[in-house]
C-alpha positions in Angstrom: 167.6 108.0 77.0 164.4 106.9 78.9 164.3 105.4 82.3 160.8 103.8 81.5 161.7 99.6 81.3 159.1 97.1 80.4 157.2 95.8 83.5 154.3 94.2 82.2 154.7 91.3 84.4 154.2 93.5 87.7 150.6 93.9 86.8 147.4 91.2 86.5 147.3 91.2 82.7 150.8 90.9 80.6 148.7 90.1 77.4 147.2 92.6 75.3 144.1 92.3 73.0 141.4 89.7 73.0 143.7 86.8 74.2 143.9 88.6 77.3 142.6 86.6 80.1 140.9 88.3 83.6 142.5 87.5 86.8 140.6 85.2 89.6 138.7 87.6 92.5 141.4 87.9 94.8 140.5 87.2 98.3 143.6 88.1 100.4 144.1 90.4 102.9 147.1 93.1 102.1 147.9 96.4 103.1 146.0 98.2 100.4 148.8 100.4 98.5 145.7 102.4 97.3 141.9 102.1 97.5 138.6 104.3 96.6 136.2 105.3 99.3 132.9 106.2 97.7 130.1 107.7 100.3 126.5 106.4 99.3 123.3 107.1 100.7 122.3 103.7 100.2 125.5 100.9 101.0 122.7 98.3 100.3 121.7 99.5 96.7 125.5 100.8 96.6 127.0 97.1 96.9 124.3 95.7 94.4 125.0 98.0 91.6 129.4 97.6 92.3 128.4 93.7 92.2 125.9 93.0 90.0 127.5 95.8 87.7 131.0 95.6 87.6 131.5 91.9 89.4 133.0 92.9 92.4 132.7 90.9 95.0 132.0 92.1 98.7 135.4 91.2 100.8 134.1 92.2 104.3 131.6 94.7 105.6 130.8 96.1 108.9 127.1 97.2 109.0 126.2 100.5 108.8 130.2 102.1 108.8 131.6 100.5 105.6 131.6 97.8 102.9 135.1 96.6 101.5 134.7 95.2 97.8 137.6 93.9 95.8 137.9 92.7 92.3 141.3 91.8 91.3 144.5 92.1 93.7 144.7 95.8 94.1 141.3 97.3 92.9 139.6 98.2 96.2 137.0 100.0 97.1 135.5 101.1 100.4 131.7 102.2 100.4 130.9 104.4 103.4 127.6 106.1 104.5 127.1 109.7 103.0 126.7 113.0 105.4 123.2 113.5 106.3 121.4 115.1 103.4 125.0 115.0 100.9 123.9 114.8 98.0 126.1 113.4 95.4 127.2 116.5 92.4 125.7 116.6 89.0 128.3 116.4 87.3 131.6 113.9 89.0 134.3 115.7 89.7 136.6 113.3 89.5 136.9 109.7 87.8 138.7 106.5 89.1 139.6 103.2 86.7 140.3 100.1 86.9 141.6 97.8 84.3 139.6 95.1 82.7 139.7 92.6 79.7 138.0 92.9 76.4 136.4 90.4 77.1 134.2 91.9 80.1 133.5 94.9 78.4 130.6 93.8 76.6 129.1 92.3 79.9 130.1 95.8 81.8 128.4 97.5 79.4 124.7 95.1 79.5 125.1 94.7 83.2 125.4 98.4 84.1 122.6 99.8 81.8 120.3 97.3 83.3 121.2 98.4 86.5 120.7 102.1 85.6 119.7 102.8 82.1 121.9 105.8 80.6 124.7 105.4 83.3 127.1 104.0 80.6 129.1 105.7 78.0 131.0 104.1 75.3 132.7 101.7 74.6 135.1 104.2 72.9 138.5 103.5 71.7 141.7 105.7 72.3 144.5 106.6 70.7 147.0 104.5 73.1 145.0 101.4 71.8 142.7 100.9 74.7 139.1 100.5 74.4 136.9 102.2 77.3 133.9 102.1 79.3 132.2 104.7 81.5 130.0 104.6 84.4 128.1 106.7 86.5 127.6 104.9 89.5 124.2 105.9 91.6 126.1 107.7 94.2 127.9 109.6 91.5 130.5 107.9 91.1 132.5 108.4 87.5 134.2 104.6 87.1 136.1 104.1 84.3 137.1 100.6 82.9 140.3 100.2 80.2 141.0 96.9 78.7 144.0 97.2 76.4 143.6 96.4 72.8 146.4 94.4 70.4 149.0 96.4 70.2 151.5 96.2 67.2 155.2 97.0 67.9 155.9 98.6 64.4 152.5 100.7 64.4 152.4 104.5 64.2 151.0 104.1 68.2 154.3 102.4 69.1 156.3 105.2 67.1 154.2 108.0 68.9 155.5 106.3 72.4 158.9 106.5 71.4 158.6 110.2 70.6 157.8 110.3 74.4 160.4 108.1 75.5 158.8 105.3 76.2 159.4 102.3 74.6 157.0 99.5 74.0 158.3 96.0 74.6 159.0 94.2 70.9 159.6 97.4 69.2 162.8 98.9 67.1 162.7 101.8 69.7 163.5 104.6 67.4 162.6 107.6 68.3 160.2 109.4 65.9 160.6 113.3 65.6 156.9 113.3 64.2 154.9 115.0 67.6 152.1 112.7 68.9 
């Protein structure tokens, strides 16, 4: 028995695939259940890059302490001036992503490497049937955009998820005793 249920319709984007359709900018203020804060040595080159790059959209800023961007409802992020001489690691050490459409991807993907030649890698698709994009930001910064790809109910994917308990919505639900 799982206690997974199918909540699709909590999130921005209930459809999967192509026909999926990006969510306006969201402009609202809310209490932010959970936001990035990226230091830069640069906010104003920082904020170009998060704009022009990956089309967020500059909500508030207060100069010199802290920009606030937003994409969609619920994808924040909070530049903030780096320590005197920080200097950002070679290597992130950690990633943050943010759902997108396949239909952005292609755009993600031109915009970025215009922005910084060789900061993107991929698009690459995984085995849960989401295809990828990665970005290393100028202040280090590993972003990671998923936009999820048709998914078939009856697939080997969907059979895979059952053996894990979850579910997806639309298919038999049998649980497969093949391992993933």
């Amino acid at each position: 028995m799982s206690d997974f249920f199918n909540a699709f319709e909590m999130g921005p984007v209930s459809e999967r695939g192509p026909k999926a359709v990006a969510p306006e900018l969201f402009r609202g203020i809310y209490a932010m259940p959970v936001f990035v804060t990226v230091p830069t040595s640069d906010l104003a080159a920082s904020t170009d890059f998060w704009v022009r790059g990956f089309g967020f959209i500059e909500l508030f800023s207060v100069p010199g302490q802290v920009v606030h961007l937003r994409r969609w409802a619920f994808q924040d992020v909070l530049l903030v001036p780096a320590a005197a001489r920080a200097e950002a690691p070679e290597v992130p050490v950690m990633s943050v992503s943010f759902l997108c459409v396949l239909s952005e991807v292609d755009h993600l993907v031109e915009a970025c490497s215009d922005l910084v030649p060789g900061s993107v890698t991929g698009p690459r698709d995984t085995p849960w049937r989401t295809r990828d994009v990665e970005v290393t930001t100028p202040e280090g910064a590993r972003v990671v955009f998923t936009a999820a790809q048709e998914f078939d109910p009856d697939s080997q994917e969907a059979r895979d998820l059952a053996s894990v308990g979850i579910v997806a919505p639309g298919s038999s639900g049998v649980q497969s005793s093949q391992p993933c």
